[in-house]
C-alpha positions in Angstrom: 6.2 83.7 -40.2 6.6 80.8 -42.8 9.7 79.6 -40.5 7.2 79.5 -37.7 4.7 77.8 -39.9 7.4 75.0 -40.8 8.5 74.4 -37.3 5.4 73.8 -36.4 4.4 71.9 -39.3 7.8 69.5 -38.2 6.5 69.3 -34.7 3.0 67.8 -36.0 4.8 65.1 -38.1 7.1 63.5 -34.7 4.1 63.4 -33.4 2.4 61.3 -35.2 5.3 59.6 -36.0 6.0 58.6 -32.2 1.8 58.0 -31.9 2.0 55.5 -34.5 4.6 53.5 -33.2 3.4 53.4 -29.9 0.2 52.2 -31.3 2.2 49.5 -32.7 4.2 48.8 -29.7 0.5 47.9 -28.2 -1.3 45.8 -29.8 -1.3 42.1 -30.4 0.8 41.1 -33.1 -1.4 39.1 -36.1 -2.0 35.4 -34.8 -1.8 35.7 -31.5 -5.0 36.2 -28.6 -4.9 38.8 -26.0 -5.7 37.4 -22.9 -7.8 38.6 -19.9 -6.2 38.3 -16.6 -7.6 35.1 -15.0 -10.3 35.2 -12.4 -10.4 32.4 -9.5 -13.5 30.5 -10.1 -15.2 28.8 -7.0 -17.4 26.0 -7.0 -20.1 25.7 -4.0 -19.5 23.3 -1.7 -16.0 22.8 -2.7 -12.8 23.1 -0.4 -10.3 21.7 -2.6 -6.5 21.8 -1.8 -3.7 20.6 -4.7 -0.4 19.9 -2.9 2.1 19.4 -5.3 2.0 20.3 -9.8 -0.6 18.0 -11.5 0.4 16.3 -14.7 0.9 19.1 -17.9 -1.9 17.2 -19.9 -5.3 17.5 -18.9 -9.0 15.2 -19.7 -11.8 17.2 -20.9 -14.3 16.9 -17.9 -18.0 16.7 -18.3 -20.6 18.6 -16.6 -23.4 16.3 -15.2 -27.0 18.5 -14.7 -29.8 16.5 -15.5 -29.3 14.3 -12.6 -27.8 16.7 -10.1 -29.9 17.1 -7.0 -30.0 21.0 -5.3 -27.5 21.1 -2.4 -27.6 24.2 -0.1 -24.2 26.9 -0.8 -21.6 27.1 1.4 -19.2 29.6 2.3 -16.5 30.1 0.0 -13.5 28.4 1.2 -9.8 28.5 0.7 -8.2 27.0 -1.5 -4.9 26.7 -3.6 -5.3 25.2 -6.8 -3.9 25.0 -10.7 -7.0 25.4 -13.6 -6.7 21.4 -13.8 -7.5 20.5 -10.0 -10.2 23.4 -10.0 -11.7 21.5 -13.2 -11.1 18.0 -11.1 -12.5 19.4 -8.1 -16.0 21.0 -10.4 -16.1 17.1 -11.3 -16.3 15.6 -7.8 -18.7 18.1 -6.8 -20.5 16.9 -10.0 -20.3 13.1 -8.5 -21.3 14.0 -5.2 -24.5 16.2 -6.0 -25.2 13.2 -8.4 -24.9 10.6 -5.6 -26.9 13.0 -2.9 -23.4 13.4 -1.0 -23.7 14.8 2.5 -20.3 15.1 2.8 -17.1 14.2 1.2 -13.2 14.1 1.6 -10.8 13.1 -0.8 -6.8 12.2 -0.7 -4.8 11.3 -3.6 -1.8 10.0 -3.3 1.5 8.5 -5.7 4.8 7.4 -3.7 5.1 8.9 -0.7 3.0 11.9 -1.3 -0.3 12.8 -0.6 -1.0 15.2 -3.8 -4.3 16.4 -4.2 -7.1 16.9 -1.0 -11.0 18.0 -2.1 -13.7 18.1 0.1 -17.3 18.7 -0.1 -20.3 19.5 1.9 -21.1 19.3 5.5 -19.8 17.2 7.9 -22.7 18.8 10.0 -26.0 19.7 8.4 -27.8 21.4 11.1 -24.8 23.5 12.7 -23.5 24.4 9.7 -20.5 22.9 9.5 -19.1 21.5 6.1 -16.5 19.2 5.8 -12.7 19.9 5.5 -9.4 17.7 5.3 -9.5 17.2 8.7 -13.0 15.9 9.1 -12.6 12.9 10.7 -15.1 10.1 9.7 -16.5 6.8 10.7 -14.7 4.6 8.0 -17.1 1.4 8.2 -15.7 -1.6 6.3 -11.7 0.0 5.1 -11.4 -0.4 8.7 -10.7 -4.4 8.3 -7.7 -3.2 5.9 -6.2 -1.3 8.9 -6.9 -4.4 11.4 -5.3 -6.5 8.7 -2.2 -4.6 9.2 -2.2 -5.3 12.9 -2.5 -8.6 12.4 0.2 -8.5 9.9 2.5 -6.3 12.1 2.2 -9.6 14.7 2.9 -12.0 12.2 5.9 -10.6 11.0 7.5 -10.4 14.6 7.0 -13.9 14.6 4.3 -13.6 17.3 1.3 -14.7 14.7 0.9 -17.8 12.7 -1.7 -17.0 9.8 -2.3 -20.9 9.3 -2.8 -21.7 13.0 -6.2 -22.3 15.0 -7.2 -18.9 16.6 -8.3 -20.9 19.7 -4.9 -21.1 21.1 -4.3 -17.1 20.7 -7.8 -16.2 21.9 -8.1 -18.1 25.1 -11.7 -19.9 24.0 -12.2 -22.9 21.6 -13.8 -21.1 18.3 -14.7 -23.7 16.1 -17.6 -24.9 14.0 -20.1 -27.7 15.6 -20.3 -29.0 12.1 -16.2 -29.3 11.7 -15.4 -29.3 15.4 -11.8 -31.1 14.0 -11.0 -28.3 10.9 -8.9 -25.2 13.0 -10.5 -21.8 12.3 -7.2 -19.8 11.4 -6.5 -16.3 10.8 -5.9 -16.2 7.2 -9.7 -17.7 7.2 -11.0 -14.8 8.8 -8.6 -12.4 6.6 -10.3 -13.7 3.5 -14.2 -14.3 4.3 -13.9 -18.0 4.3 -14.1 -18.9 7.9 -17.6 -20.2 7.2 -18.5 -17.9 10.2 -21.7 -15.7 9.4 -23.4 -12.8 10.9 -26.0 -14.2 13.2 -29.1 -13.0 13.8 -28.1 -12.7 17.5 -25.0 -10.9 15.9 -26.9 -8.0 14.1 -29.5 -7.7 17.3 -26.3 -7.1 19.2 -24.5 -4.9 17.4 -27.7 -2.7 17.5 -26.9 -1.7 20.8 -24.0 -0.3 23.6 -23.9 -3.7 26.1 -22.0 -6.6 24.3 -21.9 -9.8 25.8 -19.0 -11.8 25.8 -17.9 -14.4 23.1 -19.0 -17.3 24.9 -22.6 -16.0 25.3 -23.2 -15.1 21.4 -21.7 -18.2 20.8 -24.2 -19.8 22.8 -26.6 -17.6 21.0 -26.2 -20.1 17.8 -26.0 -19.1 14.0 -22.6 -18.2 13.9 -21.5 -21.0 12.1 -22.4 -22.0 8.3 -22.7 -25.6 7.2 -19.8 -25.0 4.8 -16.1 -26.2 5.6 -13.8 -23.8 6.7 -12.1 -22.2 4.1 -13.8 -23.7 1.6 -16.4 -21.2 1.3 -16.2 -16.9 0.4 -18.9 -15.6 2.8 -18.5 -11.9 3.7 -18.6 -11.8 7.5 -18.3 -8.6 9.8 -18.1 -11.2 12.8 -15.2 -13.1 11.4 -13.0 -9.9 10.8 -13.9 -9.2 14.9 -12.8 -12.3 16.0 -8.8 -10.9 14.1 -9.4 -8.0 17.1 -9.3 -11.1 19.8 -7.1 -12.8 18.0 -4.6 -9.1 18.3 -5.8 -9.1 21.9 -4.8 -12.1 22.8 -1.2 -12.1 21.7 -0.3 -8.5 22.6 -2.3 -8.7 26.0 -3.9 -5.3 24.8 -7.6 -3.9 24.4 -7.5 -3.7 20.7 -8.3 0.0 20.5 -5.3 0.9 22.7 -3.0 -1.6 20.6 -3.7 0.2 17.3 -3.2 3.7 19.1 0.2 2.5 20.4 1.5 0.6 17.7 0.1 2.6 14.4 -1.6 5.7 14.7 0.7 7.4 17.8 4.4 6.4 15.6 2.1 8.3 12.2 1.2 11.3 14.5 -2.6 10.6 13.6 -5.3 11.4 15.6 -7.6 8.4 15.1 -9.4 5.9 16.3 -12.0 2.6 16.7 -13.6 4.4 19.7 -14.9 8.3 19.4 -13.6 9.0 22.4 -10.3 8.1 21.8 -10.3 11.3 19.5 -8.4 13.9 20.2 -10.3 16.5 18.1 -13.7 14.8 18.5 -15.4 18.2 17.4 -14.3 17.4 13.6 -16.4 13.6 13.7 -18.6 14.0 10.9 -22.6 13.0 11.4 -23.8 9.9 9.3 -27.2 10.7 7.4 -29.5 8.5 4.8 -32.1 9.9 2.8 -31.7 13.4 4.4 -31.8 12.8 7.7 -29.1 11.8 10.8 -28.3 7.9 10.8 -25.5 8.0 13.3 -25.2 10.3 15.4 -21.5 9.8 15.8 -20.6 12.7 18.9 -22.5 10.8 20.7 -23.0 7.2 20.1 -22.5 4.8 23.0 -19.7 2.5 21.4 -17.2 3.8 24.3 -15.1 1.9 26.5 -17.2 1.0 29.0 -19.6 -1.2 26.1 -17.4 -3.4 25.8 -16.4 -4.3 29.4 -18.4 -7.6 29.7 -15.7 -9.0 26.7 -12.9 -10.4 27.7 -9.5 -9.7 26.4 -8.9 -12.1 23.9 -12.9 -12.1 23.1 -12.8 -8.8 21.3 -15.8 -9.7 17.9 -15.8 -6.0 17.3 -14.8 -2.5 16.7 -11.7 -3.9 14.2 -14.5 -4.6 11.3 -16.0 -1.2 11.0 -15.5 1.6 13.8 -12.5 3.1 12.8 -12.2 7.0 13.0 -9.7 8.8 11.0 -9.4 11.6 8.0 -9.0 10.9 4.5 -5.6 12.9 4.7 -4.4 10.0 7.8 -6.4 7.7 6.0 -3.8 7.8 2.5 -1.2 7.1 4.6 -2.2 3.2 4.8 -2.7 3.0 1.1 0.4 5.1 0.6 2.3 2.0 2.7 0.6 -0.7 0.9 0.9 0.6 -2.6 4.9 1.0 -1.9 7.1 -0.5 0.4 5.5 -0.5 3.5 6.6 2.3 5.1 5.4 6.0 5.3 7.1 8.9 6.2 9.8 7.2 7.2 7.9 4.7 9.5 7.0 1.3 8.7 4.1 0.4 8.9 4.4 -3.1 7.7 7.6 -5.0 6.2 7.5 -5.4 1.9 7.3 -8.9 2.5 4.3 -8.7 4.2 2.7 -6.4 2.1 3.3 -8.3 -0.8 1.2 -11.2 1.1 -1.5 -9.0 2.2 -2.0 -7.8 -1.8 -1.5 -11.2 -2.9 -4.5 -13.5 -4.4 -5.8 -15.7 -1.4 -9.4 -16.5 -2.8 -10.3 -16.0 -5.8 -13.9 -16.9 -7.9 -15.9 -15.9 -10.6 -17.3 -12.7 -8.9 -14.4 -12.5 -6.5 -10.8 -12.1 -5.7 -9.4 -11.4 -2.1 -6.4 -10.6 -0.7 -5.8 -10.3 2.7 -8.1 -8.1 4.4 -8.7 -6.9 1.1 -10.6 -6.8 -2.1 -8.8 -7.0 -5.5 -10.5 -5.0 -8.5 -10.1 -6.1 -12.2 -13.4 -3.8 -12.9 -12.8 -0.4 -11.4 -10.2 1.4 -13.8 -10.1 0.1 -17.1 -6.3 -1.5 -18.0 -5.2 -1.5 -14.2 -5.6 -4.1 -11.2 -6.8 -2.1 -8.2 -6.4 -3.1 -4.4 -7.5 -1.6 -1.4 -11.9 -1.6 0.5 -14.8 -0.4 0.1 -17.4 0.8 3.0 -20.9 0.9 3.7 -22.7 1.7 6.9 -26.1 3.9 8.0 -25.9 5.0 4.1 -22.7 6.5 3.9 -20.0 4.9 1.1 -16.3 5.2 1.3 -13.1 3.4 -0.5 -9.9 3.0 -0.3 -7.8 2.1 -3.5 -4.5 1.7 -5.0 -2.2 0.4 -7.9 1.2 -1.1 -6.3 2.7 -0.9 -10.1 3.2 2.4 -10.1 2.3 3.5 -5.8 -0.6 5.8 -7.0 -4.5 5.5 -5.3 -7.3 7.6 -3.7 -9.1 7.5 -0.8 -12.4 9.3 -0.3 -15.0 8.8 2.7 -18.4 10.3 2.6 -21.0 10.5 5.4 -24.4 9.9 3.3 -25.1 9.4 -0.7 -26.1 7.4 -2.6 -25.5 3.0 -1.9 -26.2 2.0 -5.4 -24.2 -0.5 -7.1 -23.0 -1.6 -10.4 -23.2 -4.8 -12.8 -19.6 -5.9 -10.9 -20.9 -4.7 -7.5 -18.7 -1.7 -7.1 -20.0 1.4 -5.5 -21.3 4.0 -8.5 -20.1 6.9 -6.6 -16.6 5.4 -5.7 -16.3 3.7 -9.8 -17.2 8.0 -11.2 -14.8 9.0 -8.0 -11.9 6.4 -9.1 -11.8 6.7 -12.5 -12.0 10.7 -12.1 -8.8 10.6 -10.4 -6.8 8.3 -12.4 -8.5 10.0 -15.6 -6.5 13.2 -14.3 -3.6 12.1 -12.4 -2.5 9.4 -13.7 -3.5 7.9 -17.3 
């Protein structure tokens, strides 16, 4: 019995013995936190997709409520993203509800890689349909940068003088009745200082689907300022058309079938100035302001057969506004003029001529222009930014990028918010901006 009793008695003690140090084995040692397993957190309206490892260090974000306007949910969506891009992505949504944002797509790119893509909202209010990296979307004004590069592309086969009168490449005298003598060049309508305005004859035009030729709005009157040619910074959507005849003329092309076959067919992009040069028309994004459809984009009548009364060599339009593309396709450009030319192995323009298109051309107290392009001193604090904005049936858009270091963002929205700030710069695209280089790339 009292051998039983000490067997037993021994038994107890492992026991507890091997209890305690499993206990031990357990639980966290003194100074350090148990952690949860993560959960994926998804933010409405958010379709965010990171392509490549953000930096190790990331900015404290900062939730915006007050101000934030109530924006129907969306499905969740896919998405593949670090904690930092999530917390990036929470902040553009932040931005766009700010800004009443329809819609939103967003690239970021550094070298030759696009690595970070965030939408937001609908592309399509009424169906449903919310917008995704390949929403394509009417790009308004960033669409001057891409004719720029045309132009440039010409130049630097040796088939475009920049300094010579436009007349002799458009097949019709363009100049002004008040300088009939001073040439009208290329580099003039590059930089806004053509001294050619927008007409009221222009804008009454431009209204509708039947364009007349050059000659007749010419005839029209109020095209032409009183101011020298290129002595004068006037921001002209009809100067940066005339660059289309101008292409026209010296590749013996409609414009829109130039910039198909000499850009976005060698990128493999499906995009372009006419919607129904779309492959994937389906994914055109609607334009709205204050709530309700602006442009009905699917359906507008900006089609070949509008422009038939032109000439070639007369082409005033499409170049300065009507360009269709993604935000994704979009990078590409910027990707190529924030590096050396090329992307993905093609070139899109030579260094050379890059460097001229980001070089200073113009240049006053409120304004400094490249070619076919703005340059920003007051976007991101400590960096020189090039690249455009856009504005059209109250949708914004911009296109920027910092050629010391290849890094920029492109985002396109279809309806928010046009306010501007004390330099003139877009309030959604300045919070958009500096988010992005806040996170990527200070």
């Amino acid at each position: 019995m009292k051998k039983s009793v000490v067997v037993s008695a021994l038994l107890f003690s492992l026991c507890l013995i091997f209890f305690s140090a499993h206990i031990e084995q357990t639980k966290p040692v003194s100074g350090q936190i148990a952690v949860a397993q993560s959960t994926k957190i998804s933010f409405p309206l958010q379709s965010t997709k990171k392509i490549s490892e953000s930096p190790k260090t990331k900015p404290e974000t900062t939730s915006q409520t007050s101000s934030m306007t109530e924006t129907p949910a969306l499905p969740q969506s896919e998405s593949s993203t670090t904690a930092q891009s999530d917390l990036l992505g929470q902040e553009i949504d932040n931005i766009c509800q700010k800004y009443n944002a329809v819609g939103m797509s967003l690239a970021v790119f550094k070298g030759q890689d696009v690595i970070y893509l965030h939408s937001y909202g609908y592309a399509d209010v009424k169906n449903g349909i919310k917008a995704t990296e390949n929403t394509k979307y009417r790009i308004a004004s960033i669409s001057k940068t891409i004719t720029g590069i045309l132009a440039m592309r010409l130049a630097a086969a040796g088939k475009l003088n920049l300094d010579a009168d436009i007349s002799q490449y458009m097949g019709i005298e363009v100049k002004s009745p008040f300088f009939p003598d001073v040439p009208i060049t290329s580099r003039m309508l590059m930089t806004h200082t053509s001294g050619i305005v927008d007409s009221p004859a222009y804008e009454t035009i431009t209204d509708g689907y039947d364009y007349p030729s050059l000659t007749e709005l010419m005839s029209l009157g109020g095209m032409f300022t009183q101011y020298r040619p290129g002595e004068k910074y006037i921001y002209s959507n009809l100067a940066a058309g005339l660059l289309c005849g101008v292409i026209e003329g010296i590749s013996g092309e409609r414009f829109y079938t130039y910039a198909e076959n000499e850009l976005f067919k060698p990128l493999g992009i499906d995009a372009g100035f006419l919607r129904t040069r779309i492959s994937d028309a389906e994914n055109i994004a609607l334009i709205y302001k204050d709530g309700k459809i602006s442009a009905n984009t699917k359906s507008w009548g900006r089609v070949e057969s509008a422009y038939d009364k032109i000439p070639l060599g007369q082409m005033y339009l499409l170049g300065y506004g009507d360009l269709f593309i993604t935000a994704k396709d979009l990078a590409k450009f910027g990707i190529a003029l924030a590096g050396d030319g090329t992307c993905g192995g093609f070139e899109i323009l030579p260094k050379e001529y890059v460097d001229q298109m980001n070089s200073l051309q113009f240049s006053s107290a409120k304004y400094k222009r490249g070619l076919c392009l703005s340059i920003e001193d007051n976007l991101v604090r400590g960096r020189r930014l090039y690249g455009h904005p856009g504005q059209s049936y109250g949708m914004v858009s911009g296109m920027y990028y910092d050629p010391s270091d290849s890094t920029g963002v492109v985002f396109i929205t279809n309806g928010c918010s046009v306010a501007k700030n004390s330099y003139g710069i877009y309030t959604i695209s300045n919070d958009i901006v500096n988010a992005v280089y806040k996170e990527f790339f200070n």
